[in-house]
C-alpha positions as CSV (number, residue, x, y, z in Angstrom):
1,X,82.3,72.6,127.6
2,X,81.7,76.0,129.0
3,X,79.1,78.0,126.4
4,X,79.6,81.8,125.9
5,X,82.9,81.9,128.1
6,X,84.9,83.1,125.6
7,X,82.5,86.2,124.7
8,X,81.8,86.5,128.2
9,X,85.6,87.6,128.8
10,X,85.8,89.5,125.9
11,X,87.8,92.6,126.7
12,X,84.7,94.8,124.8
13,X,82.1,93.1,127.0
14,X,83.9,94.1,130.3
15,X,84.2,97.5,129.7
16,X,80.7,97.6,128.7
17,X,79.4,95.6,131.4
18,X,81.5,98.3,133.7
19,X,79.8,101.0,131.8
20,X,76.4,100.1,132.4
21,X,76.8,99.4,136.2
22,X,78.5,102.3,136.6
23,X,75.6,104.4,135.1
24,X,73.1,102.4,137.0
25,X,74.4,102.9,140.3
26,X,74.9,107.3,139.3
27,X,71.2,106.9,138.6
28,X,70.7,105.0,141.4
29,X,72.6,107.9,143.7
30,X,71.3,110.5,141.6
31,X,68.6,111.7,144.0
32,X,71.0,111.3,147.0
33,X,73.7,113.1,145.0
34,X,71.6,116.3,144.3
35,X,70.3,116.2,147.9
36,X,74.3,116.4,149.4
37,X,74.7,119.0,146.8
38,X,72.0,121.0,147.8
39,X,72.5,120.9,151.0
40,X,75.9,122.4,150.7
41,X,75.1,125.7,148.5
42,X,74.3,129.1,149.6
43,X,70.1,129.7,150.0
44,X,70.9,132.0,147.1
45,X,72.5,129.5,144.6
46,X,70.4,126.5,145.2
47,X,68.0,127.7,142.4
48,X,70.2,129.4,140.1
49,X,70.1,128.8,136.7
50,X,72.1,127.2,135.1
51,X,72.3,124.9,138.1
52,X,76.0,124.7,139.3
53,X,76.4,120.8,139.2
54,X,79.5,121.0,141.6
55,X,79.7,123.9,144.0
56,X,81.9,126.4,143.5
57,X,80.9,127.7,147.5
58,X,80.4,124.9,150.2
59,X,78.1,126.3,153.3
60,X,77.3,123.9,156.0
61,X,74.6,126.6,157.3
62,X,72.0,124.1,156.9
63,X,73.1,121.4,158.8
64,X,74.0,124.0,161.9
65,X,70.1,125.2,161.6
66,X,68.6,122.0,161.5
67,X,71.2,120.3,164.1
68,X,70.1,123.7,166.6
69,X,66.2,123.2,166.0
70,X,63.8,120.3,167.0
71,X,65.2,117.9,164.6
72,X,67.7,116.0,167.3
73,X,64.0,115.3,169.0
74,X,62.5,113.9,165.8
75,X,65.5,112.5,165.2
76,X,65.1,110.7,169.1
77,X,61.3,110.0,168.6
78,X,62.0,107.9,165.1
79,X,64.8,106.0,167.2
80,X,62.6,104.8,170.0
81,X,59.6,103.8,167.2
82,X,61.7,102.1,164.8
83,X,64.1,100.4,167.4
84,X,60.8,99.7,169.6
85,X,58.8,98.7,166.3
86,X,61.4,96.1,165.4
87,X,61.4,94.6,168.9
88,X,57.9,94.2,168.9
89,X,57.6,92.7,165.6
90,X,60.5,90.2,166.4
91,X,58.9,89.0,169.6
92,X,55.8,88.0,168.3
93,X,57.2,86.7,164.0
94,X,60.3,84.8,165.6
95,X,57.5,82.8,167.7
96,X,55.0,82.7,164.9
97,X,58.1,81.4,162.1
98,X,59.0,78.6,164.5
99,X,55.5,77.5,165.1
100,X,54.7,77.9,161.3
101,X,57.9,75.2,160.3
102,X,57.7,72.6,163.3
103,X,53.8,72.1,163.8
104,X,51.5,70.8,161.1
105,X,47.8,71.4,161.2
106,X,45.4,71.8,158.6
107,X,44.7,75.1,156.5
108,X,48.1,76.2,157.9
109,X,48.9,77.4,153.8
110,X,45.9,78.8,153.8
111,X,46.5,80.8,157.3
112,X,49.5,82.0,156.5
113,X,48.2,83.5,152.7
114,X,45.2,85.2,154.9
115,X,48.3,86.5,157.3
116,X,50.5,88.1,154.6
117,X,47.2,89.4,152.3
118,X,46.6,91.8,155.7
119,X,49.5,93.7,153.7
120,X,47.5,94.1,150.6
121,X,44.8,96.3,152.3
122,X,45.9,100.1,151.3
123,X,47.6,101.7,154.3
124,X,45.6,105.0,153.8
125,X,42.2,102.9,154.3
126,X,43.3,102.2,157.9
127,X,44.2,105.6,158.8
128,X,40.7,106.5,159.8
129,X,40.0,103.0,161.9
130,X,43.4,103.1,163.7
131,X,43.0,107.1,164.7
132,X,39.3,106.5,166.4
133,X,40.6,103.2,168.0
134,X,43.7,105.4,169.6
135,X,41.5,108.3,170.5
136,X,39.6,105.6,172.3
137,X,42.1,104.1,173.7
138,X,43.8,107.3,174.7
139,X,46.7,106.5,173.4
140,X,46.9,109.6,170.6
141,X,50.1,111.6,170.8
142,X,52.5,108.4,172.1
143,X,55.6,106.3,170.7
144,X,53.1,103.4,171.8
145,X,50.4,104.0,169.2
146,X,53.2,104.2,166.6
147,X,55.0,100.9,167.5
148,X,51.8,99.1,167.7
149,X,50.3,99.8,164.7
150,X,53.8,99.3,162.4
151,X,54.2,96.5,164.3
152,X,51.0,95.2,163.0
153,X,51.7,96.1,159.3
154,X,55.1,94.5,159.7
155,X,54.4,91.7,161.3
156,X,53.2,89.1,158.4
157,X,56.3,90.2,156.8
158,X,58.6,89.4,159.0
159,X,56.7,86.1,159.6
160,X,57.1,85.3,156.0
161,X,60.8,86.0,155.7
162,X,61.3,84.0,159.3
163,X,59.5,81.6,158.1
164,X,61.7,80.4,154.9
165,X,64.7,80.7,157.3
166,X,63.7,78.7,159.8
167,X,63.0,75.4,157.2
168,X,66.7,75.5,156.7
169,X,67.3,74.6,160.3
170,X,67.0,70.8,160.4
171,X,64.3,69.9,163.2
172,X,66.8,67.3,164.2
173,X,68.8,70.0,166.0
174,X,65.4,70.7,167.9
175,X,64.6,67.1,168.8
176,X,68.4,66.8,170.3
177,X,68.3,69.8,172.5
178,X,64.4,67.9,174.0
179,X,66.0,64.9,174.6
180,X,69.2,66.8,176.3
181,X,66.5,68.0,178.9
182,X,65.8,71.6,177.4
183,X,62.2,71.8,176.4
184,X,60.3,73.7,173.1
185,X,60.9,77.3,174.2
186,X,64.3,76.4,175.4
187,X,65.2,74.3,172.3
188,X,63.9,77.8,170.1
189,X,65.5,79.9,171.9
190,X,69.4,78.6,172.4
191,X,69.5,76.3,169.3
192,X,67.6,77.6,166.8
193,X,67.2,81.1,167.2
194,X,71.0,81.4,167.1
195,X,71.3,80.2,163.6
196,X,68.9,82.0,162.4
197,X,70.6,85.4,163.2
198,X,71.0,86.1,159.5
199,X,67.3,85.8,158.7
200,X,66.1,87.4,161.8
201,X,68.6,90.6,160.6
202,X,67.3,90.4,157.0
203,X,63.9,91.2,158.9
204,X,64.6,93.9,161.6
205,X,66.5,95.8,158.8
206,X,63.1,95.9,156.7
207,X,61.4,96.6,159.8
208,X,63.4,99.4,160.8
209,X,63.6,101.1,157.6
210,X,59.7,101.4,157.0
211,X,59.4,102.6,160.8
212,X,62.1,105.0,160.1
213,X,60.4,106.5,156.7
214,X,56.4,105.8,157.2
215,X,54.7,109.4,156.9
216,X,51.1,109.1,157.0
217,X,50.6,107.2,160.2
218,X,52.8,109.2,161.7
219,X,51.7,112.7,161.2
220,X,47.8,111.5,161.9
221,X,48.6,110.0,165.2
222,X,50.9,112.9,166.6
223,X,49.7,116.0,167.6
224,X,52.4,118.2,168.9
225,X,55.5,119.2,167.5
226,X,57.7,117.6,169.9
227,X,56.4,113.6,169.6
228,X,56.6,114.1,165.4
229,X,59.3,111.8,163.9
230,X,61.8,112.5,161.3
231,X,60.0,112.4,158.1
232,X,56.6,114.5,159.8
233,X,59.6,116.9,161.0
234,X,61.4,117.4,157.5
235,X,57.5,118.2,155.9
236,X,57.3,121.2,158.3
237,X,60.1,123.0,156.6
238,X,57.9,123.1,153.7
239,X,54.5,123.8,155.8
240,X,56.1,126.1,158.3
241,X,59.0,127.8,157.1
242,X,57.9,127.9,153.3
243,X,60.2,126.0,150.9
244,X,63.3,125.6,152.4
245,X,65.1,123.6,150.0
246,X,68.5,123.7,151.9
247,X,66.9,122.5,155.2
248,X,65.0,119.8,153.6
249,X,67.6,118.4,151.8
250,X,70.4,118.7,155.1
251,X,67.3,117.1,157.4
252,X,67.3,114.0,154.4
253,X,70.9,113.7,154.5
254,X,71.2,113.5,158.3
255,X,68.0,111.1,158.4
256,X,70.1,108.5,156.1
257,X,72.9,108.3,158.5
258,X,71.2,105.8,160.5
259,X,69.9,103.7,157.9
260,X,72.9,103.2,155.6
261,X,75.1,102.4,159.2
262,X,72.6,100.2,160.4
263,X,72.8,98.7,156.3
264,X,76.7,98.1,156.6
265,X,76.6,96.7,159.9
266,X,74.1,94.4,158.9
267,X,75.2,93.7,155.2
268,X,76.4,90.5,155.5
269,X,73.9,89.2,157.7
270,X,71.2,90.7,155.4
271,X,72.1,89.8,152.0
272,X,72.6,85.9,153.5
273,X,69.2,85.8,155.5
274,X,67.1,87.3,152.4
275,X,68.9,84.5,150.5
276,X,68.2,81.7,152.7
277,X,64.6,82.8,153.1
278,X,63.6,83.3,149.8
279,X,65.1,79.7,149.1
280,X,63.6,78.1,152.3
281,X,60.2,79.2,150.9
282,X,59.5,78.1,147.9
């Protein structure tokens, strides 16, 4: 016998089940929402009052200014640091994750906890260390610097998350692929490494995002105009040009393109690999 089936499929429950999801996901959208909107009004009308909820006037003026500026090279530079980023990070966690499930040694636990505790160090009390080591290393002012350093941030992450996908792949699978001649590398990389395309999505999607949005890093280790990424690039509207609400809100709208394809393509992939790792963890 079923408990709370019945009030469960109540007709009154439903709609207010509905309701509430409904609201959540406005709220959710809310910011996103008012960002399209504002995008789309007259420089005149965005801070009228009362504020025209839906407008009456649809301009796409600020799209045309910020498409015509130097926002297609931000919009180039955050491509090659978040695509380079996640390529990085997946060549040395994938590794790292196998390593982590099929070889036992002691104080592994406890390496792994000193790994992922690397993230707990505030991100603003590394600024200072990692500009000095670039300046020394000359490598201020480059997509290098930037792919290194999120790499390093991501990495344990990504290790983690591999980590709890990769104990759902039996090591049986592993031992047959040795004994059919391939060896450890070869066994990783065309047995288990294809089922684990799900986890290792789950991964680069987080990877990408964060290299996609990080400010701070950014805008300390670029100089000029022309190496600054997408979210340094929408901040000099404000600095440069004053507050340019229209501009700023069109540069955030373009900037999510990437993120929310990127999100549908991987969707499936994602929602299934953050499963299986959580799962494969504990």
């Amino acid at each position: 016998m079923r408990v709370g089936t019945a009030s469960s499929q109540h007709p009154a429950v439903r709609v207010l089940v509905w309701i509430l999801l409904m609201a959540g996901i406005l709220l959710f959208l809310s910011n996103g929402l008012w960002a399209l909107r504002t995008s789309l009004l007259p420089s005149e009308k965005i801070l009228s009052f009362p504020p025209q909820i839906l407008p009456d006037e649809v301009t796409l003026s600020h799209y045309q200014r910020v498409l015509t500026g130097q926002f297609g090279r931000w919009f180039a530079n955050s491509a090659i640091v978040a695509f380079g980023t996640v390529l990085l990070v997946l060549m040395v966690s994938v590794p790292a994750a196998y390593g982590a499930t099929r070889f036992r040694f002691r104080g592994q636990t406890a390496l792994l906890f000193v790994i992922l505790a690397g993230m707990a160090i505030g991100q603003v009390s590394t600024v200072v260390p990692f500009y000095f080591m670039a300046t020394r290393l000359g490598l201020i002012n480059t997509y290098g610097v930037l792919i290194v350093v999120y790499a390093v941030w991501m990495t344990p992450l990504a290790v983690w998350l591999l980590r709890g996908y990769f104990k759902t792949v039996p090591p049986q699978l592993d031992e047959a692929a040795m004994i059919d001649g391939c060896s450890r590398l070869g066994a990783m990389l065309r047995v288990v490494v294809p089922l684990t395309r799900p986890g290792m999505a789950a991964a680069a999607l987080i990877v990408f995002v964060y290299s996609w949005n990080e400010f701070i890093l950014a805008v300390v280790l670029t100089s000029t105009d022309d190496m600054r990424t997408v979210p340094v690039g929408i901040h000099m509207f404000l600095a440069t040009y004053g507050v340019d609400w229209g501009a700023i809100s069109a540069a955030s709208i373009v900037s999510l393109i990437p993120i929310v394809m990127l999100f549908l393509l991987l969707q499936r992939h994602f929602i299934q690999g953050l499963t299986a790792g959580t799962l494969g963890s504990q």
